[in-house]
C-alpha positions, 0 to 999 in steps of 0.5 A: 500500500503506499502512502502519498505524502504531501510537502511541507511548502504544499501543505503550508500553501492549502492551509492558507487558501483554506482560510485558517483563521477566525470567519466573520461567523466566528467573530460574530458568534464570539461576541454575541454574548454581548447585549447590544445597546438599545437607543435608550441606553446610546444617548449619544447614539454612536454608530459606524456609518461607513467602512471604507478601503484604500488599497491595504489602508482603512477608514471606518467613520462614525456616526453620533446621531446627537444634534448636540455632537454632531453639530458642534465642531468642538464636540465632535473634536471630543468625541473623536478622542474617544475612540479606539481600536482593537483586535477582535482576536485579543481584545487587550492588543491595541491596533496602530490608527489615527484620529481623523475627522469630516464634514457633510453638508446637507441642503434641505427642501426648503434651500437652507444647509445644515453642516454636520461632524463625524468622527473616522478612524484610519487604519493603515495596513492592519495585520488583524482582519477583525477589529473592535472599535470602542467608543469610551462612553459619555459620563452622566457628570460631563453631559447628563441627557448623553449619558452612553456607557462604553460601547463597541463595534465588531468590524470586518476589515476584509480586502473584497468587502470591509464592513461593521458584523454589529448593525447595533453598537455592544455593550463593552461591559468590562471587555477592555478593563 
């Protein structure tokens, strides 16, 4: 009877293209365990509105539904500070990134325009292809009607189709304590 061996470098090879690593599914199973914060809680209303790749580079921009943060240049600015990015795989590892910031004016049916901020994150050449973005939260003591408890979305950094694996932002409880 004989036996058909493959190479080591071959073998090597099928391992990769077989996708050794976490699936969108996994991290989505992994962090499910998380509740996911409803409206009441999300005062500040904290959302990912658009993930976006530039070759082996990425931004993922954030949405903060409040009139008072996202009307506000210095609030924005505030919120911007806020954010961090880590790795799905280990939650403690922080990946590399730059605080960046944006405008978008709408102009509505009657002519007026109104200017809103939003908060971005750019993420260059990341080694993880999941990473968490948390939001540190707003305290009752710095603004008591936006008060929002730590938060986090679990993000898919995939080369063909980034996007947010949460539609609605996790309660981060003490994940990253």
């Amino acid at each position: 009877m004989k036996r058909f061996i493959l190479p080591l470098p071959l073998l090597l090879a099928l391992a990769g293209l077989s996708g050794c690593g976490p699936s969108a599914e996994d991290m989505s199973k992994r962090y499910g365990k998380y509740p996911a914060a409803e409206k009441g809680v999300n005062k500040a209303g904290f959302s990912i509105s658009k993930v976006d790749t530039t070759g082996a580079n990425y931004t993922v921009q954030v949405f903060f539904s409040s009139p008072a943060l996202n009307q506000s240049k210095e609030n924005n600015d505030a919120m911007v500070g806020r954010l961090r990015v880590f790795s799905a795989e280990k939650p403690g590892e922080t990946v590399a990134f730059q605080h960046a910031s944006g405008t978008s004016t709408t102009t509505r049916p009657n002519g007026s325009k109104s200017q809103h901020f939003f908060p971005a994150v750019f993420i260059k050449e990341p080694k993880e292809r999941f990473v968490l973005l948390y939001f540190k939260g707003i305290s009752k003591s710095e603004v008591p009607n936006l008060e929002t408890p730590p938060l986090f979305h679990v993000i898919d950094l995939d080369k063909k189709k980034p996007r947010a694996l949460t539609e609605k932002p996790l309660l981060a409880g003490d994940l990253f304590q």
